[in-house]
C-alpha positions in Angstrom: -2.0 -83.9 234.9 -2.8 -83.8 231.5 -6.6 -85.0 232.0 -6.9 -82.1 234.0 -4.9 -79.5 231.8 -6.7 -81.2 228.7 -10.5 -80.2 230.8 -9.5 -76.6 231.1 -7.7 -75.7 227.9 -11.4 -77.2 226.9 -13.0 -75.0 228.9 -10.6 -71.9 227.9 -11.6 -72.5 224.3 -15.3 -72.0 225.0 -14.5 -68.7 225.8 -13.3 -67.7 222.0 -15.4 -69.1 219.8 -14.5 -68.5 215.7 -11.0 -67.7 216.9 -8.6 -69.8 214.1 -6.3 -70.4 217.0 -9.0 -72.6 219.0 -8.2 -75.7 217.4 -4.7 -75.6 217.5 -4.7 -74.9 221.3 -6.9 -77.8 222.1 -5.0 -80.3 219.9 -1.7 -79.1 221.3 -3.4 -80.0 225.1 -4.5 -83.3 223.9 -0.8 -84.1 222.2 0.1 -83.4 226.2 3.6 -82.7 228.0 2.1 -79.3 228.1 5.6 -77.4 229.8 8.7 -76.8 229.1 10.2 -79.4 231.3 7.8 -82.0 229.8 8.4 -80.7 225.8 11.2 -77.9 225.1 10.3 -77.5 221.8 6.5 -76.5 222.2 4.7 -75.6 225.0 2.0 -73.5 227.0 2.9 -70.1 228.4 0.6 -67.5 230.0 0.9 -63.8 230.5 -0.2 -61.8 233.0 -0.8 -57.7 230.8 -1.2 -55.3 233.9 -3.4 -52.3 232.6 -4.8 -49.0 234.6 -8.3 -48.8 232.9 -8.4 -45.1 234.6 -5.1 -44.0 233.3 -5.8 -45.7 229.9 -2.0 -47.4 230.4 -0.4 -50.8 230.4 2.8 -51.5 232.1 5.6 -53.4 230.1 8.9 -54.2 230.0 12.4 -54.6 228.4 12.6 -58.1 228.5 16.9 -59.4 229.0 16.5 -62.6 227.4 14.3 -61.8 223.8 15.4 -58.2 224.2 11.6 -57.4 222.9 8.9 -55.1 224.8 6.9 -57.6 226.2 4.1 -57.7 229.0 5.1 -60.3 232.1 4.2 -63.7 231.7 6.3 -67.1 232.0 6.1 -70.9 231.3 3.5 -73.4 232.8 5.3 -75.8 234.9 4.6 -79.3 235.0 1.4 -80.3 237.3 -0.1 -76.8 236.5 -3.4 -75.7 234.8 -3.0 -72.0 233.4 -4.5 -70.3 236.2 -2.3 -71.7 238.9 0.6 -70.4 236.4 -0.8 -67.0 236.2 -0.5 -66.9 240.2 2.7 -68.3 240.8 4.3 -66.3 237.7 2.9 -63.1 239.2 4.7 -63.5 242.3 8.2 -65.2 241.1 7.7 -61.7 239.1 5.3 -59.1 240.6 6.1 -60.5 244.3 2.3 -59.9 244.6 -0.7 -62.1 244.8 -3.3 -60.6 242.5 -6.7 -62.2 243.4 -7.5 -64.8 240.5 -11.0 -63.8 240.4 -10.5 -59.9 239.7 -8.8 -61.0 236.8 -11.0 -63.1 235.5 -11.2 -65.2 231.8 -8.1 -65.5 229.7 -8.8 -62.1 226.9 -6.6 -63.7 224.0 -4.4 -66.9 222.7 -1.5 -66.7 220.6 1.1 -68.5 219.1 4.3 -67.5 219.0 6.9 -68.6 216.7 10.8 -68.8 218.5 14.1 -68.2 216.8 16.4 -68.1 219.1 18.5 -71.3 219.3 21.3 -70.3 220.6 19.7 -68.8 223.8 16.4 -71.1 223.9 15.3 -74.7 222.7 11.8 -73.9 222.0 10.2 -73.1 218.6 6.4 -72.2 220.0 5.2 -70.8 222.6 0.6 -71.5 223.2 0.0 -67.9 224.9 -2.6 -68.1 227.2 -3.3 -64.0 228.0 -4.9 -62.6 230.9 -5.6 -58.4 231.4 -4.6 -57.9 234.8 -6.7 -54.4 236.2 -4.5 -52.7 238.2 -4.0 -49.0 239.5 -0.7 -47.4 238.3 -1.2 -45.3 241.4 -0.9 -48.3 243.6 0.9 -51.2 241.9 4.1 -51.4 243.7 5.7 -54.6 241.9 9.0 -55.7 243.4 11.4 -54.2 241.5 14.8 -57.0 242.5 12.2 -59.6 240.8 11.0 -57.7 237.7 15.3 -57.1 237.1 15.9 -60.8 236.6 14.3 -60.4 234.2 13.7 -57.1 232.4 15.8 -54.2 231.7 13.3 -51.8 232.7 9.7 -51.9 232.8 7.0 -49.2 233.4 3.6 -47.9 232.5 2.8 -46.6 229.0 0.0 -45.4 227.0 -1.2 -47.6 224.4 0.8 -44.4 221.9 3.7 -45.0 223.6 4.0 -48.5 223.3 3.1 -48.8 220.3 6.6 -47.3 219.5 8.9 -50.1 221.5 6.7 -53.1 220.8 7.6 -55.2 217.7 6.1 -58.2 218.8 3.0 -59.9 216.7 1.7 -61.5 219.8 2.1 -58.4 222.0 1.1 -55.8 219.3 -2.0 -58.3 219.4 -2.7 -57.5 223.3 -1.9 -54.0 222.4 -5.1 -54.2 219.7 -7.2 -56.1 222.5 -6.3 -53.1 224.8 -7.2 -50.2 222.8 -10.6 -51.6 222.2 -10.8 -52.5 226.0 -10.4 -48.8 226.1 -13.0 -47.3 223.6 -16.0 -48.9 225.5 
């Protein structure tokens, strides 16, 4: 497994040359025990940001456990590269199967810095990010799944979320997003 997860965060890190981040992704990989259930304390993670490029909004949630605005996403489990993550994840959450190819490359990679020991072990999370195009008119995610999980979720405008989002990581998306928008 970790030959194969080592290839592909190789091939991941291709894709953002000059990012800072680059480095620390692929010596993480190399380290292996990518997932939670192989290392608590640090390990790979991908989210899956939903976005309506027509309606200029990205859908986000209330998330129980960190109590942040977040956009979906979950641990790797063990066996996994980050792709086969991203489609599991999005239907233990979404209940839908997104085709992996109109989504496309990862858009960003992020580290994120846990403090939260009394709910959660880990201190890091490796984000892995994909920007999932979707149409607000016709995303019907199942809404049971997405309340294990989140409070509420819904679309916003990038104005809107700007106001609920504290996050670093997610404020980061948010940045990636607006310019996605201005082209």
């Amino acid at each position: 497994m970790s030959e194969r997860f080592i290839e592909r965060m190789s091939k991941i890190a291709l894709e953002f040359p000059g990012s800072p981040l680059v480095a620390k992704f692929v010596n993480r990989a190399s380290e292996g025990h990518p997932t939670r259930d192989e290392e608590p304390y640090t390990h790979f993670c991908v989210y899956f940001a939903g976005f309506d490029p027509n309606n200029r909004k990205i859908f986000i949630g209330h998330h129980k456990k960190s109590g942040l605005w977040l956009f979906n996403g979950g641990h790797m489990d063990k066996g996994e590269v980050p792709e086969e993550s991203l489609d599991r994840e999005m239907g233990e959450e979404w209940g839908l199967k997104v085709k992996l190819e109109d989504i496309g490359k990862p858009r960003l990679l992020t580290i994120t810095p846990i403090n939260n020991p009394t709910k959660q072990k880990c201190t890091s999370h490796y984000d892995i990010w994909y920007f999932v195009p979707l149409s607000e008119a016709v995303f019907k995610p199942d809404q049971d799944l997405l309340a294990t999980e989140f409070h509420t979720t819904g679309w916003k405008t990038i104005d809107e979320a700007r106001t609920l989002i504290i996050d670093p990581a997610t404020l980061l998306a948010i940045d990636e997003f607006e310019k996605l928008f201005d082209r």
